[in-house]
N, C-alpha and C positions, 0 to 999 in steps of 0.2 A: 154141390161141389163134388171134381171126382179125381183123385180115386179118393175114397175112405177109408185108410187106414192106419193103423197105428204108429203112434210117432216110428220105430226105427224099424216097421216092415218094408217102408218104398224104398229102399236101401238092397232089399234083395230081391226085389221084383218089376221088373220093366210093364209098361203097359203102354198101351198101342190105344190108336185112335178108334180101330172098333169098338173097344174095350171101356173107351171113355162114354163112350155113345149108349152102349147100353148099360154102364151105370148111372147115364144120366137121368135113363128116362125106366128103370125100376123105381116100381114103389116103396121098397124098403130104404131106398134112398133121398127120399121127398121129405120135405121139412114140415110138411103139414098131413096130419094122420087120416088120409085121403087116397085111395085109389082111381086114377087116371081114366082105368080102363070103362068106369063108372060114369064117363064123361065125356067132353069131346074138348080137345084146344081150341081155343078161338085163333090163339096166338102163342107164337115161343119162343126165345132166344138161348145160342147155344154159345158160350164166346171160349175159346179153346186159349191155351198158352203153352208157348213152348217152341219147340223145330216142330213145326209139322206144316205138311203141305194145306193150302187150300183146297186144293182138289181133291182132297180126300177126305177133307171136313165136309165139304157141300156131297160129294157122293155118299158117304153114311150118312149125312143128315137127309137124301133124298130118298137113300133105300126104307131109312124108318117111316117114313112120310109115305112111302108108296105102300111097304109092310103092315104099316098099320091104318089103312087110309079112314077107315072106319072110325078112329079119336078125333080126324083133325076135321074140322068143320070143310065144307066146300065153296060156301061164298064169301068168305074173306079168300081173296089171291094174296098168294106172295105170303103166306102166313106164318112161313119160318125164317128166322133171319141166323144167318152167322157171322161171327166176328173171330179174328185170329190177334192175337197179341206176342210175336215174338220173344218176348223175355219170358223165361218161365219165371214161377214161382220160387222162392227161394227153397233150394233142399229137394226140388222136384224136377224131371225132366221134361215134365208135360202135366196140364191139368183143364179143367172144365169145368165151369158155370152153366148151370141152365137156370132160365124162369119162365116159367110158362103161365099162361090165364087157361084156366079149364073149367069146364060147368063142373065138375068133380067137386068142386070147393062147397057147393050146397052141402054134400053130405056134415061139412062142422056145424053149420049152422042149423041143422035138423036134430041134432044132439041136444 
């Protein structure tokens, strides 16, 4: 989930869609004590809420995707999916869900 911070910081600080994008896909933001970069996506979903355009959700989600093309695997097509939900979040003007499958997740179970 993004942004991450404390209850009454989003209150003085706007954030943007790029912004969401790459706190989506930092590792210090991942819920499982796993680095990405260690892996590759099979698959990912990124579902935004808020005003925000589509068009600029699938444009950051394709610039990451072309930037990092090296995580996401190449024979699954179509391997990134996006979702917009007009209503934000209560208290927020904008926010972001991601879930991703990544061979990264080996590394828990090698502990």
């Amino acid at each position: 989930f993004a942004p991450l911070t404390s209850r009454g910081a989003h209150s003085f600080r706007a954030v943007s869609v790029p912004e969401l994008t790459q706190q989506m896909f930092d590792p210090k933001n991942m819920m499982a004590a796993s680095d990405f970069r260690n892996g590759r996506y099979l698959t990912c979903s990124a579902i935004f809420r808020g005003k925000v355009a589509m068009k600029e959700v699938e444009d950051q989600m394709r610039n990451v995707q072309n930037k990092n093309s090296s995580y996401f695997v190449e024979w699954i097509p179509n391997n990134v999916q996006t979702a917009l939900c007009s209503i934000p979040p209560r208290g927020l003007k904008m926010s972001s869900t991601f879930v991703g499958n990544s061979t990264a997740i080996q590394e828990l179970f090698k502990r």
